[in-house]
C-alpha positions, 0 to 999 in steps of 0.5 A: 593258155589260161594260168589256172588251167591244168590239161589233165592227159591221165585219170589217176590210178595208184600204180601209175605214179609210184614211180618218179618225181610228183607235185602233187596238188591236193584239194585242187577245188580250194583256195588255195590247194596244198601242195607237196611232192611225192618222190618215188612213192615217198610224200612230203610237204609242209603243213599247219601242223609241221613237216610231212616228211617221208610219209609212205605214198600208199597212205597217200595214194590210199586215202585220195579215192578214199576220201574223195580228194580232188588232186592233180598229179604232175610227173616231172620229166627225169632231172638229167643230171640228178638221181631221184635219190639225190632230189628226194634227199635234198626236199626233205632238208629243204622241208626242214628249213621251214617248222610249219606253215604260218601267217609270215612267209612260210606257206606249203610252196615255201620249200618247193620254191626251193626246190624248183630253183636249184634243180629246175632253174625256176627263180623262187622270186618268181614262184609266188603262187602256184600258178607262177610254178605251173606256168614256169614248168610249162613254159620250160617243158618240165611236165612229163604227164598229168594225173587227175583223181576226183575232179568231176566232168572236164571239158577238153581234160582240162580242169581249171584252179580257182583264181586268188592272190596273195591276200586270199592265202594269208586269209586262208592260212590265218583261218587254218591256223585258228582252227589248230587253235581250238 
């Protein structure tokens, strides 16, 4: 299958994904899309400005329609060993490593990276883009459902991400980071 092809199995609707472990892949249509996690209706993620964290998802959940954000909702399988509690406890320090999004190493995947490694086995050497995260979730059959809002007409429920490397998201993070500047 194609590396930047999501099978998307469900339209969004709020009440459908208050319950569980989400990557949520928000502005799907960019270059690259930002990514956070919402655990049990609870959103975080790293950003520009800093660290969302704890940001109750109905705000989230409310704003996608409302300002027609192209996402795509992932919903992990249940993790057998840990409690939704535990995992949301230990993103929100793995978000604390990082203050913000920069132009050197931290990017919105950056505490995902880690999170994915210690509780789902994914080396983070080997999560560069989200498309390696994607695979690697696919390739170990992690994904339970696929949520789509936004996305336009599909062809087969799949939508495709745009393609780019590592020096189109340095380019892109550098060109946010200007805007916060002005």
């Amino acid at each position: 299958m194609d590396a930047n092809a999501i099978h998307i199995q469900k339209d969004y609707k709020p009440e459908d994904v208050k319950k569980g472990i989400y990557l949520v892949l928000l502005y799907v249509n960019q270059i690259p899309p930002h990514i956070g996690l919402l655990i049990d209706n609870v959103y975080h993620s790293l950003t520009i400005k800093g660290q969302e964290l704890n940001i109750n998802g109905n705000v989230l959940l409310k704003n996608i329609p409302l300002r027609k954000i192209p996402t795509v909702f992932i919903k992990l399988k249940k993790h057998p060993v840990f409690s939704i509690n535990h995992l949301n406890e230990t993103f929100i320090e793995q978000v604390k490593q990082f203050d913000k999004v920069n132009d050197n190493t931290n990017t919105c995947l950056s505490p995902i990276r880690l999170f994915f490694d210690e509780f789902y086995a994914i080396p983070k050497e080997d999560i560069k883009l989200v498309f390696d995260l994607l695979a690697a979730l696919t390739t170990n059959d992690f994904i339970n459902t696929t949520y789509g809002a936004n996305l336009g007409a599909l062809k087969q429920n799949m939508y495709y991400l745009q393609s780019y490397n590592q020096d189109d998201l340095k380019r892109q993070i550098i060109k946010e980071l200007q805007k916060t500047k002005v």
